[in-house]
C-alpha positions in Angstrom: -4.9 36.6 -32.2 -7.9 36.9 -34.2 -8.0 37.8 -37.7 -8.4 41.6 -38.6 -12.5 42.0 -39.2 -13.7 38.9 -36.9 -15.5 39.6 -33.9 -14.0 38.3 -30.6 -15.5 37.0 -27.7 -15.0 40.8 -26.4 -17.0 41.9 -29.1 -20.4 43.9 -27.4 -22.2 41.9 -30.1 -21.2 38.6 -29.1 -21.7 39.8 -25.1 -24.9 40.8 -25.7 -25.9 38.0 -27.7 -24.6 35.9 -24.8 -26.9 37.4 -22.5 -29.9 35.5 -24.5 -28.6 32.0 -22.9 -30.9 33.7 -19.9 -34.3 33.4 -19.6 -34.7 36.5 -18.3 -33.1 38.5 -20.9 -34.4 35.7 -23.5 -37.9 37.3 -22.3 -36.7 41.2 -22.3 -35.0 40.9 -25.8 -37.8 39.2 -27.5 -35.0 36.6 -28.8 -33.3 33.8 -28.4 -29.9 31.5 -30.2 -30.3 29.0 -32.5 -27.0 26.7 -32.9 -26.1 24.4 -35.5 -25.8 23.9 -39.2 -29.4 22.1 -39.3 -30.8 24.1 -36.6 -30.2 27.5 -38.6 -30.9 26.1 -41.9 -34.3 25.5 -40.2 -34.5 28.7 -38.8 -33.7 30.4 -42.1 -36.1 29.0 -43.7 -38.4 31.2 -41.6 -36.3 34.0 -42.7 -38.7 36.6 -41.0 -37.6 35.4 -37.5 -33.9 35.6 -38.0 -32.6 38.5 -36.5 -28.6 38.3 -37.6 -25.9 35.1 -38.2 -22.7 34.7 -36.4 -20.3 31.8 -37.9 -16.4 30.9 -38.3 -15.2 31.9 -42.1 -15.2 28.0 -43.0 -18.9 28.1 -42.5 -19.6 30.1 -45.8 -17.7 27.8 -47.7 -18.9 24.3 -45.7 -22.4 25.6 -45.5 -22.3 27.5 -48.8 -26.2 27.3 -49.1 -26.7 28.9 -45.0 -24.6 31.9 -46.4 -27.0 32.3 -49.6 -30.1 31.7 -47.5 -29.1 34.8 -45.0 -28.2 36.8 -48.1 -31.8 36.2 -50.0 -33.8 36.9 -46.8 -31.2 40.4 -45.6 -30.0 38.8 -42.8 -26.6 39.9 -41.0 -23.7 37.8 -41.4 -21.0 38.1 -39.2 -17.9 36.2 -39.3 -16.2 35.3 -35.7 -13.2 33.7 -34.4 -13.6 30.9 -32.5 -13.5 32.1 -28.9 -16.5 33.6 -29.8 -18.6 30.7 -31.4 -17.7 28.9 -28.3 -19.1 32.1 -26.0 -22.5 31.6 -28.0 -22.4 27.5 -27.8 -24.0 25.2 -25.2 -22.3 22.3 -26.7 -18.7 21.0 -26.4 -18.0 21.6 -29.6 -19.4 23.7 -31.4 -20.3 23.3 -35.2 -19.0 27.2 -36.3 -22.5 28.7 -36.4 -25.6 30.6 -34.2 -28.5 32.5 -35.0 -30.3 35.0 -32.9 -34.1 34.5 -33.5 -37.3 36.1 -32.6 -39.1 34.1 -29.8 -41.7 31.6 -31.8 -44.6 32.2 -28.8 -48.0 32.6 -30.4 -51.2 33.0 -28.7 -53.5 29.6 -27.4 -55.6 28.4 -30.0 -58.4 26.2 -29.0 -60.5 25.9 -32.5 -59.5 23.9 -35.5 -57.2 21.2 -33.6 -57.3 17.9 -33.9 -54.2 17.2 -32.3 -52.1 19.1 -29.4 -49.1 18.0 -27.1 -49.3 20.0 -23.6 -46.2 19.9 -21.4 -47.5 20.4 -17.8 -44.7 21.5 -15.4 -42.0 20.0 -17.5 -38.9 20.9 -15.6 -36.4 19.5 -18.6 -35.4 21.2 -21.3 -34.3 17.9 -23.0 -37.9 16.8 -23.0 -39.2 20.5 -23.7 -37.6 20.1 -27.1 -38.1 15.7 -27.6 -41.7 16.9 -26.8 -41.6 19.7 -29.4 -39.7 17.1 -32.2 -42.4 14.4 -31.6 -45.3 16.7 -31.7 -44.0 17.7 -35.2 -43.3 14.4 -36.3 -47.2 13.2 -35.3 -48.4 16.1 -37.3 -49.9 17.8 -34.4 -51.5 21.1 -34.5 -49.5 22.7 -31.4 -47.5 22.2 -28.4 -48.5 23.8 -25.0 -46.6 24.2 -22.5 -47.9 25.8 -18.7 -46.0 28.3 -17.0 -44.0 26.0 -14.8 -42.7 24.4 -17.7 -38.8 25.2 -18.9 -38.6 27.4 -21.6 -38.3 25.8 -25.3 -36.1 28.5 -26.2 -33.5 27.2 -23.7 -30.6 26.4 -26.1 -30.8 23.1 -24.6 -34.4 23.1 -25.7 -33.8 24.4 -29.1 -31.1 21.7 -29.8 -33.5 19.1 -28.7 -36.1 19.8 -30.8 -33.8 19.5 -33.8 -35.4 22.3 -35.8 -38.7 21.5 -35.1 -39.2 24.3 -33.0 -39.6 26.5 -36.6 -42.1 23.9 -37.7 -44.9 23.4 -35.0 -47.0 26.3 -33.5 -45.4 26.7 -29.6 -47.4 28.3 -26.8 -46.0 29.2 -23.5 -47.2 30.4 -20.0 -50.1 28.5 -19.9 -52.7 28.5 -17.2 -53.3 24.6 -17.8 -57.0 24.4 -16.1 -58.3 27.0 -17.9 -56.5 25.7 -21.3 -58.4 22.6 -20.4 -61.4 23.9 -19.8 -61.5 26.2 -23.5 -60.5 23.0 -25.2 -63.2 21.0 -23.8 -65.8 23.8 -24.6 -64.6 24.1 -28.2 -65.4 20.0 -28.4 -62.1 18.7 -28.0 -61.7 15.6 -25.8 -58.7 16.2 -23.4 -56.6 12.9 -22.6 -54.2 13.1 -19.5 -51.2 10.2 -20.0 -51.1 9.1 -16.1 -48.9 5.4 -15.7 -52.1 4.9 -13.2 -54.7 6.1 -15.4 -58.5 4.3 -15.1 -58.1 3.1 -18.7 -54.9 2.3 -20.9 -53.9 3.2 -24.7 -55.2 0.2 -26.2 -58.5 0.0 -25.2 -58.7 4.2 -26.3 -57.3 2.7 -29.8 -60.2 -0.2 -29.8 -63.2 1.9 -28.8 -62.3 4.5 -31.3 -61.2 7.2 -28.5 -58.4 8.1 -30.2 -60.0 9.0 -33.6 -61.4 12.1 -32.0 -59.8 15.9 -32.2 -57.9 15.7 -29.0 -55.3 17.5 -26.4 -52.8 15.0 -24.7 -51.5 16.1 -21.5 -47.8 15.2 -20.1 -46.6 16.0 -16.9 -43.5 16.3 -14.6 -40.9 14.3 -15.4 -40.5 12.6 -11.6 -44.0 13.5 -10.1 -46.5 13.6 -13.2 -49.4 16.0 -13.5 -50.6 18.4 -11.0 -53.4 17.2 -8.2 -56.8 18.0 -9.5 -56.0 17.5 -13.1 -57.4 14.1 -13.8 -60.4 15.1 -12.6 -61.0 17.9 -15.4 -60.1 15.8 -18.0 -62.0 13.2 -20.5 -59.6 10.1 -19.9 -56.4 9.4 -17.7 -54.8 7.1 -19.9 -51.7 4.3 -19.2 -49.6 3.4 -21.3 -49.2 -0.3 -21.0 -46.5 -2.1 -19.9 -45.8 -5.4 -21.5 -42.6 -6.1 -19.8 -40.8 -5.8 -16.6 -40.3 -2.1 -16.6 -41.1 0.5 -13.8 -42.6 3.1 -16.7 -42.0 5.2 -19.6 -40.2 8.0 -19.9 -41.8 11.1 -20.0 -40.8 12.0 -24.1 -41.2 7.5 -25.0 -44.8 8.2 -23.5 -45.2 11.2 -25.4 -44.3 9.4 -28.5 -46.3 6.5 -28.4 -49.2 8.3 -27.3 -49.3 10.9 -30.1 -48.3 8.7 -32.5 -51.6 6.4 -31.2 -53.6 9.6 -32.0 -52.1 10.6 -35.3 -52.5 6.8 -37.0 -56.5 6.7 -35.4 -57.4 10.3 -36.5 -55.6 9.4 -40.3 -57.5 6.0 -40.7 
């Protein structure tokens, strides 16, 4: 029985904040969830995206400064019982608390980037969200992601990114060739990671390749990027393989090759 005042799981705000775990009605609404201690502490510091807070009573006290963050910035606080938390959760377990967000889209920029990670057809939302958490790490500029791509405000996504997703400018629905084709006009080099690219990573880091504003492209997790791609692009680049391994996954790739980028352009 749930205490008097605590929303339920039967609650209409709790069943219509379920409904966000869509795409669909992610798209409709304009908003999406946001779960975790960390993840709405990130969130809240964006205070203008947070829509409303729903968390167990222990939260306030365990999370004391999550409570006086949503106070400062207006933001709804609701206290639920714990049949609703887990209605809202992805997870397991849950950790007591979710946020409902405004969707983070922005527009495509092509001017003033020196570095961008572009998911292309990136079916995972695991690696939506690694992606996402590296590009922020690297200091990127953006991350793009085509419109075959999985959603980075799947809660899977979301968790994945680890708060990131607050921190680094996200664009979705992109038409990738015609991306490519703006960046390349504005004088950025485009650089497509391809395990059977023409040259490899190091010699980009020798020749001084990598120094240069520039748009990585990653592609599908089991069949890579798109046919036609490499041919609009600058460089397909490998990654090489020192050891006895088949490849690199598609968020290790990701990492090494922004983080290539980042140290070059910082030098």
């Amino acid at each position: 029985m749930a205490s008097p005042g605590l929303l339920t799981a039967q609650s209409a705000r709790i069943k219509q904040a379920r409904r966000l775990a869509t795409r669909a009605f992610r798209r409709k609404a304009g908003r999406f969830l946001v779960e975790g201690p960390q993840a709405v502490r990130e969130a809240l510091e964006h205070r203008e995206l947070v829509v409303e807070v729903y968390a167990e009573p222990a939260v306030a006290t365990r999370h004391r400064d999550l409570y006086d963050l949503a106070a400062a910035a207006g933001v709804a606080w609701f206290e639920v019982d714990r049949a609703a938390i887990d209605a809202l959760s992805e997870t397991v377990t849950s950790q007591g608390v979710v946020a409902v967000c405004t969707l983070v889209n922005v527009p495509l920029r092509t001017d003033s980037l020196q570095l961008v990670a572009a998911g292309v057809q990136v079916r995972d939302p695991g690696n939506v969200g690694t992606l996402i958490r590296t590009a922020d790490a690297a200091g990127a500029d953006a991350v793009v992601l085509s419109a075959e791509s999985v959603d980075p405000h799947n809660p899977k996504a979301v968790r994945a990114s680890v708060g990131s997703i607050f921190h680094v400018p996200v664009t979705t629905d992109v038409d990738i060739v015609s991306a490519v084709g703006a960046w390349r006009a504005q004088g950025l080099q485009v650089l497509a990671a391809d395990g059977y690219g023409a040259t490899d990573l190091d010699t980009c880091i020798d020749d001084g390749t990598l120094a240069k504003p520039t748009v990585w492209l990653f592609g599908n997790e089991a069949h890579g990027l798109p046919d036609g791609i490499n041919a609009l692009v600058d460089h397909s680049v490998k990654v090489p393989i020192y050891g006895r391994a088949e490849s690199l996954n598609l968020a290790t790739a990701a990492a090494v090759c922004l983080y290539a980028s980042a140290r070059e352009q910082r030098r």
